[in-house]
C-alpha positions as CSV (number, residue, x, y, z in Angstrom):
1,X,0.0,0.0,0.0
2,X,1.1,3.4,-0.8
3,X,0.6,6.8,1.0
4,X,-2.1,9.7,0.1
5,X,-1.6,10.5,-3.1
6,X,2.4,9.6,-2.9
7,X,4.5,7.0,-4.4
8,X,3.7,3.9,-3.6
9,X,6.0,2.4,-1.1
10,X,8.6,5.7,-1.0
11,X,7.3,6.9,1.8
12,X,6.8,10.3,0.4
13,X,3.6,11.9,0.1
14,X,3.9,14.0,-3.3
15,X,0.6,15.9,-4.6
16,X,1.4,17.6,-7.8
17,X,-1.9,19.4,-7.6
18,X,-0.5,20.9,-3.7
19,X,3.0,22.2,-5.7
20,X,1.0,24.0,-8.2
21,X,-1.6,25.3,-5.4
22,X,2.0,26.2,-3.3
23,X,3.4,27.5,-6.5
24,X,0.2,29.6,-7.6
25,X,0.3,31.1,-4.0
26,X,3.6,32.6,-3.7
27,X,3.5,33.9,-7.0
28,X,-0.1,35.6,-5.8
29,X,2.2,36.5,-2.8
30,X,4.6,38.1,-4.7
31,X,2.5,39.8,-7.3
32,X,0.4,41.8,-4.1
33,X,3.5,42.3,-2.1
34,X,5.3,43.9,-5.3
35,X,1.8,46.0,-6.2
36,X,1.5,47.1,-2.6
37,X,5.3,48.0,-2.2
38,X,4.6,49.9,-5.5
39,X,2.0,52.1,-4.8
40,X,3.1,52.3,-0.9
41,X,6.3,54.1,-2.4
42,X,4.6,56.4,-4.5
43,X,2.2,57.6,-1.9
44,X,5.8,58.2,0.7
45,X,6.8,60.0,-2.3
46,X,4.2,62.1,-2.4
47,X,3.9,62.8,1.5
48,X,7.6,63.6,1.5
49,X,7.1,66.4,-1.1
50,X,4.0,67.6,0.8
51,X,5.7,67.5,4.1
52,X,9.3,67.6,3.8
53,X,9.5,70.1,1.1
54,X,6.1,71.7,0.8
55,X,5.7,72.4,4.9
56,X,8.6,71.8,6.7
57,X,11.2,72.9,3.7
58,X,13.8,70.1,4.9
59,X,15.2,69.4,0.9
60,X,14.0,70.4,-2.0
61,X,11.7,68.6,-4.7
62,X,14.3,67.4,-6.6
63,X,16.2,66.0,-3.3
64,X,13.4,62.9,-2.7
65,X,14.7,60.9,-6.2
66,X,18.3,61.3,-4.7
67,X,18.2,60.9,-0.8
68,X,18.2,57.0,-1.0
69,X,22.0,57.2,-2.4
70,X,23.0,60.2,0.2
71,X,21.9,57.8,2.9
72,X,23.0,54.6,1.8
73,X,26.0,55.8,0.8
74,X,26.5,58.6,2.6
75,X,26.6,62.5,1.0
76,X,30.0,62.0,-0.6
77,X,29.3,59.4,-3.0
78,X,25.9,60.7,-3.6
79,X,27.6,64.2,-4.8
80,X,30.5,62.3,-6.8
81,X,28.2,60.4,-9.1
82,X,26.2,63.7,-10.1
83,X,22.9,63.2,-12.4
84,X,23.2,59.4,-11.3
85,X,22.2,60.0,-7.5
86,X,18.8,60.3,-9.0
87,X,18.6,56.7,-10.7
88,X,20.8,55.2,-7.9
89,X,18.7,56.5,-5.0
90,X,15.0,56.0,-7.3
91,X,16.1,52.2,-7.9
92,X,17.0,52.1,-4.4
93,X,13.8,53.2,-2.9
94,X,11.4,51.1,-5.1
95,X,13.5,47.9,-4.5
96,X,13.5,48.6,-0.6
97,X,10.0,49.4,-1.1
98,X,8.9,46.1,-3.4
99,X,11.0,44.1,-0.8
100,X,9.4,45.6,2.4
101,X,5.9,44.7,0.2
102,X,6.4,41.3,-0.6
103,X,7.4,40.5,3.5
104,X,4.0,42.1,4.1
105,X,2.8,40.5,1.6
106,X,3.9,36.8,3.2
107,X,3.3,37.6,6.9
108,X,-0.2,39.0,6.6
109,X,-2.2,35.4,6.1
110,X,-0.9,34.6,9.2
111,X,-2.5,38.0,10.8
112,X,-5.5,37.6,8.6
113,X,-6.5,34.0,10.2
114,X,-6.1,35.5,13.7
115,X,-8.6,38.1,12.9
116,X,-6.5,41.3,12.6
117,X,-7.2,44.1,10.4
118,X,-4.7,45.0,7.9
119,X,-4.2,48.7,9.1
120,X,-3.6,47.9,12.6
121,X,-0.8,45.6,11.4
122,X,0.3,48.1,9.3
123,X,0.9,50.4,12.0
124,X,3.5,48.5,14.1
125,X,4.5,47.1,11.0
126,X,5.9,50.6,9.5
127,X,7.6,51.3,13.0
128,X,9.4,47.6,12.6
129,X,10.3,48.7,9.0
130,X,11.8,52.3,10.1
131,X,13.6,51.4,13.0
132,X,14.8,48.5,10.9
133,X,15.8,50.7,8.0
134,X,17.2,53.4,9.8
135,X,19.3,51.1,12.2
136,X,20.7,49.8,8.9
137,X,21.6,53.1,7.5
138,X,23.1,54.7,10.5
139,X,25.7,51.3,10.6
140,X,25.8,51.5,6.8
141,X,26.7,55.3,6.6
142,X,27.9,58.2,9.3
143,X,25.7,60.8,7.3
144,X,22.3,60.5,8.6
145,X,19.8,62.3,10.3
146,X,20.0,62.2,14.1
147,X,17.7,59.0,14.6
148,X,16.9,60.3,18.2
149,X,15.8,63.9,17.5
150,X,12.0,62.6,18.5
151,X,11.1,65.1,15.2
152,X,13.1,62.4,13.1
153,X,11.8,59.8,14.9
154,X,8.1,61.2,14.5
155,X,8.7,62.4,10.8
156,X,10.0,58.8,10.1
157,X,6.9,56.7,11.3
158,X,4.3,59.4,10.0
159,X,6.0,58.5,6.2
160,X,6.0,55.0,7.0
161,X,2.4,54.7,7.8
162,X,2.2,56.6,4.4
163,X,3.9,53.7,2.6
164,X,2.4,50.5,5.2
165,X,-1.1,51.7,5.0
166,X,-1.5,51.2,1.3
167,X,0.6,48.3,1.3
168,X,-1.3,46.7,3.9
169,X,-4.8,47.5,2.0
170,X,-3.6,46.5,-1.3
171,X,-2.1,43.4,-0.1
172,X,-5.4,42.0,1.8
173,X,-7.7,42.9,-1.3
174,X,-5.3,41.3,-3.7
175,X,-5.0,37.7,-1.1
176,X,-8.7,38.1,0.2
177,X,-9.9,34.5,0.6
178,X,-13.2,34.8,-0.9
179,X,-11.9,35.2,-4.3
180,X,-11.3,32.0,-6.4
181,X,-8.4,33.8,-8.1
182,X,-6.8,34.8,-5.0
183,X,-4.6,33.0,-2.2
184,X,-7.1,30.7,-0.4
185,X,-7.0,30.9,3.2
């Protein structure tokens, strides 16, 4: 006798129709994590020019493509490769933020089954991503903002909840359960 749907006598239980369900769901996964990281980095975009340019004049317009490289990086190497800052620093910021998505992405079934609402998650979840971001930069780089000026600190999570929100809302329509095309719970 062989097992469940295995090979007979291997020992192995082997569905192919599981590995493409399994395959079909990361690839839903990935495809709501990288449309969430998307439009959760346009939207930080657009609050940083509102608020970091437009109200509290902290860079100009033209700074938000390049800051990615300046803080990676640090200032220096930002300034020495010129017109490229702004591709370096734009690639940057939409990888980070497709990255950041796609986590999301495979974390929130798990908050989903337990009943939590994406936003909520989102919340903590953009202060996990900012302290883990700007931890990474400040060991990565000596040029930063001061990460305990509580107007950084606050500044920081108010973008992040710019990006986490979206994210969060675009990733539970896109792997809500009640859609045959969508991840299944």
């Amino acid at each position: 006798m062989g097992t469940k749907a295995g090979v007979a006598g291997s020992g192995r239980s082997e569905n192919p129709v599981s590995l493409a369900d399994a395959g079909s769901r990361l690839q839903m996964v990935l495809r709501a994590g990288a449309a969430g990281g998307l439009a959760g980095a346009i939207i930080i975009w657009i609050y940083e020019a509102l608020v970091w340019v437009g109200a509290q004049h902290l860079m100009p317009l033209a700074g938000i493509p390049r800051n990615a490289t300046g803080l990676v990086f640090g200032k220096a190497f930002q300034e020495s490769i010129g017109i490229w800052a702004y591709v370096v620093g734009t690639g940057i910021h939409f990888v980070f933020a497709i990255g950041w998505g796609v986590l999301f992405a495979l974390i929130w079934p798990y908050f989903r089954r337990r009943g939590f609402e994406a936003t909520l998650v989102a919340l903590f979840y953009a202060i996990f991503a900012w302290i883990a971001m700007h931890v990474a930069i400040a060991i990565a780089s000596d040029n930063h903002p001061n990460y305990l000026d509580p107007a950084v600190i606050i500044g920081g999570f108010m973008s992040h909840f710019c990006f986490t929100i979206p994210l969060a809302l675009i990733v539970k329509k896109m792997l809500a359960p009640g859609d045959s095309a969508n991840l299944k719970r």
